[in-house]
N, C-alpha and C positions, 0 to 999 in steps of 0.2 A: 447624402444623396446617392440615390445609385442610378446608376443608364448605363444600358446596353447597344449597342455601335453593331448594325448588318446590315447587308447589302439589301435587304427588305424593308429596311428602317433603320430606325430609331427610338427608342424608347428611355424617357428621363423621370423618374420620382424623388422630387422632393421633400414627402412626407407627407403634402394635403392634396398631391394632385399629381398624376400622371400625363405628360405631355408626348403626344403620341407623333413622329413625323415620316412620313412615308420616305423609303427609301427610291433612289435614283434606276435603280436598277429596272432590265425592261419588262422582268415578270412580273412587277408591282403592276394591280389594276389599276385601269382607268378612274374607276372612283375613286380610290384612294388617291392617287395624283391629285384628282381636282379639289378634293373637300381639303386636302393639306392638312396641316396640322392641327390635330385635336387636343383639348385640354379636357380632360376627365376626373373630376373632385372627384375625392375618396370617399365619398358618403354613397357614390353613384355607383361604386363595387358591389357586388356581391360575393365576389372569391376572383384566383388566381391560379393557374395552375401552367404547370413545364409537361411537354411527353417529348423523349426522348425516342428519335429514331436512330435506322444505323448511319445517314449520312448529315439528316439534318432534324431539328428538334422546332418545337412549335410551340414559342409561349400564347396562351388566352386569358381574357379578360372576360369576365361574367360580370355583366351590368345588372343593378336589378330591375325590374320588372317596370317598364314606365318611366323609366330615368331616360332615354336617348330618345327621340321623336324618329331617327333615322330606323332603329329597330321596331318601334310599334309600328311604323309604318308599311315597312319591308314584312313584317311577322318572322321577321329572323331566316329570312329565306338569301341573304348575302352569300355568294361562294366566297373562298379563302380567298384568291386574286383580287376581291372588292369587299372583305371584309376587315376595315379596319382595327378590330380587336382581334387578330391575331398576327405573331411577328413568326418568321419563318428562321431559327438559330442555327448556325454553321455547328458543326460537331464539337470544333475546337471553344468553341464559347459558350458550352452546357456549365461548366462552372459559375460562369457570371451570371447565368437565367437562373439558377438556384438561387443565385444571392438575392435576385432582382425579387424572385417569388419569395422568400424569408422575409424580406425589409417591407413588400408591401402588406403578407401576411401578419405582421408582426403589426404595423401602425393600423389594419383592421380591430386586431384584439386590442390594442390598447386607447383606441377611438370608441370603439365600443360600435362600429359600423352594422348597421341592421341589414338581414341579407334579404329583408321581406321585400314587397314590393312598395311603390312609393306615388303620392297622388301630387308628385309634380315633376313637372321635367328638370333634369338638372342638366341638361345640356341645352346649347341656345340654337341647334339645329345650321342650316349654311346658311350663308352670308345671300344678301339681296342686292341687287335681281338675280335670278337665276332661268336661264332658259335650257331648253332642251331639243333637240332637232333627233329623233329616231321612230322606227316602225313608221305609220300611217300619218304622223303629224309632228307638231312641234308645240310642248307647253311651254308655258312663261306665267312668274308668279313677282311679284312687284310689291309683298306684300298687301295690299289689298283687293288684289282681283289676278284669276287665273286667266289666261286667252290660249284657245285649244284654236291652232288652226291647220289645216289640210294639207295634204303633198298629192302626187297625180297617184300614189298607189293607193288612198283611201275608195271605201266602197262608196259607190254614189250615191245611196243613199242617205249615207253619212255626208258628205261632203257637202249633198243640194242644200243644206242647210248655212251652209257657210261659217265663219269660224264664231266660234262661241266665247263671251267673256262671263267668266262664273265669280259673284261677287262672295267675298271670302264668309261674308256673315248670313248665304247661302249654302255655303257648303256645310256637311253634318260631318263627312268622315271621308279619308282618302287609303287608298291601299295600291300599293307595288308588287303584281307578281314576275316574278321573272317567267319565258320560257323554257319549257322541259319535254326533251325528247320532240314528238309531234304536235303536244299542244302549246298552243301560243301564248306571252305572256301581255300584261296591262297594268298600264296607268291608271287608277277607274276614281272620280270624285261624283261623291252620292250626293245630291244633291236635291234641296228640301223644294219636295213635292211635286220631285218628277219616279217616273220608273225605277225600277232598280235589277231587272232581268233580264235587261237587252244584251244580246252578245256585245264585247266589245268591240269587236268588227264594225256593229250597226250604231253601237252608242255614243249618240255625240258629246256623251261628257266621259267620253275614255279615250285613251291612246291603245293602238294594238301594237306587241310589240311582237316581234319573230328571229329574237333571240342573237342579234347583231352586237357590233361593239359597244356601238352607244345605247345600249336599252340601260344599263345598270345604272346609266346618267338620272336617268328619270327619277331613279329614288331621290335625287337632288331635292326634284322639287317638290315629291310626295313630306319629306322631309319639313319641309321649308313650311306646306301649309298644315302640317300637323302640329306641329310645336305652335301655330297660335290657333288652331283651336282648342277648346275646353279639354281638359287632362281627363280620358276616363275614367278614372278614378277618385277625381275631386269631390269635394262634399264640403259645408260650412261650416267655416271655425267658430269655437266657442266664445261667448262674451269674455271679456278681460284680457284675452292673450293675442299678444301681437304674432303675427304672420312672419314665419322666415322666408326670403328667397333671393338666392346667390344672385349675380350677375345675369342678365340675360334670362332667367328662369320665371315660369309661371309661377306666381303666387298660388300654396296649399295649405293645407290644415298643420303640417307642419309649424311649431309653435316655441316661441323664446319666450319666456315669461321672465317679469320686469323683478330685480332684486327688491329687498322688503325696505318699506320707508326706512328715512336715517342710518341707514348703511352703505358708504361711500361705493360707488358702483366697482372702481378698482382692485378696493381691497374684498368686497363682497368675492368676486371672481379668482384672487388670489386665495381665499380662505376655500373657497367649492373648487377650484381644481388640484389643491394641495391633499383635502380629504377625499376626494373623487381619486385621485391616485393613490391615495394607503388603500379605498376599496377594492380597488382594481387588483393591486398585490393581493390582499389575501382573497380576493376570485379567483386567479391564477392558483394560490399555494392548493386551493380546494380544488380546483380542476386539476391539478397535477397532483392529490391523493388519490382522485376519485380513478385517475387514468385518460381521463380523456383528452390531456394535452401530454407527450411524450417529453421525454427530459430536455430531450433539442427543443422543441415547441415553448416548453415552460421558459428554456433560460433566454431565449432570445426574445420573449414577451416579455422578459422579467426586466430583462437589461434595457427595454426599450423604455416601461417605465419609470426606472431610476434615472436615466439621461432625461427625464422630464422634471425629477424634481429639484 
């Protein structure tokens, strides 16, 4: 196991899964305090990387593309203070972020983790109810219905309408932008078979926001109804193969296909991950003639899977 201990965090890898816990301290963002502690499966990486500064260094995490409902939703627009996939390291703990980035580097190459994108979520998004009080209004999402409703700074246009309940299997798509510089940010849910060009100012199925403490909260709930809407990139699985999906996650095309008649499901599994790792070594010895893993690289992927057999 490795975990690294700062006043930003915490961060713990067991080998299948990265458990991410915000630190106590009062530069940690608001969002980050509230979402808590994240648990991020290894399949849901796409890389790892440390940059060292002169007082303090910044480990990240690169999910891939579709894996976090929290990212597609936001389009990657989080600042550091509210972005949970990065830890902020003290100078004196650059030693231990290497280690941290080798060991998860390492159980990437020998998982054989794909760095492509992915047609399902592998994270389960926040916890329910969640509400949100900032900018022009206050959402709330219940799982299956949003209610958008007013404060006395909304425009009255918006407002003479009174507050709005948007039924989840209405809504098509949701997006968080934050505010920047003079223009103002939003909460905005598109919704089937209304408009889709009203400033958010006027639009009653948006929040405006103008760039205060609690705007970043909102991604809470942008979060919350994306992960059960339909995965963009889903599509139908083929006859015969069963559907993989973790804990909490959408069912996708991702596929476990069943061991062959008359072979004990145990020992089948013991006999394909024993020859899956002699594979794996000589992929490595090939990758380490060809150059393109460095001798550090090769031996500590090497050594990761012989601790496997």
């Amino acid at each position: 196991m490795a975990e690294i201990i700062q006043k930003d965090g915490t961060w713990t890898f067991d080998g299948e899964a990265l458990r991410l816990t915000p630190g106590r301290d009062r530069n940690v963002g608001l969002l980050r305090r509230t979402l808590g502690e994240l648990t991020v499966p290894l399949e849901a990486l796409a890389g790892v990387s440390f940059e060292q500064g002169k007082k303090t260094g910044r480990l990240r995490l690169r999910l891939r593309d579709g894996a976090d409902p929290l990212l597609l939703a936001t389009g990657g627009r989080l600042t550091e203070p509210h972005d949970p996939y990065q830890l902020l390291v003290e100078s004196d703990r650059y030693g231990v972020a290497e280690y941290f980035v080798d060991e998860v580097r390492s159980a990437l190459l020998l998982e054989r983790v794909s760095p492509d994108p992915v047609t399902r979520y592998l994270l389960s998004g926040p916890s329910l109810p969640v509400s949100v009080a900032a900018g022009d209004g206050t959402a709330s999402f219940d799982g299956e219905q949003v209610r958008l409703e007013w404060n006395w700074k909304t425009e009255d246009a918006k407002a003479a309408g009174g507050a709005r309940s948007l039924a989840l299997a209405d809504i098509t798509a949701v997006e968080w932008v934050p505010a920047a510089g003079l223009e103002n940010g939003w909460l905005r849910f598109t919704v089937r078979g209304a408009p889709t060009g009203t400033p958010p100012k006027y639009d009653p199925h948006a929040v405006e926001l103008w760039g205060f403490k609690k705007d970043p909260l909102m991604a809470l709930v942008a979060a919350a109804v994306q992960v059960r809407l339909p995965h963009p990139a889903s599509s139908g699985g083929k006859p015969g193969e069963i559907r993989a999906a973790g804990p909490g996650a959408v069912p996708d095309t991702a596929v476990v296909r069943a061991p062959e008649a008359g072979v004990p499901q145990q020992r089948a599994a013991a006999e394909d991950d024993h020859d899956a790792l002699l594979r794996r070594l000589r992929e490595l010895g090939e990758l380490h003639r060809t150059g393109v893993l460095t001798d550090e690289e090769f031996t500590l992927a090497k050594q990761a899977v012989l601790k496997r057999m």
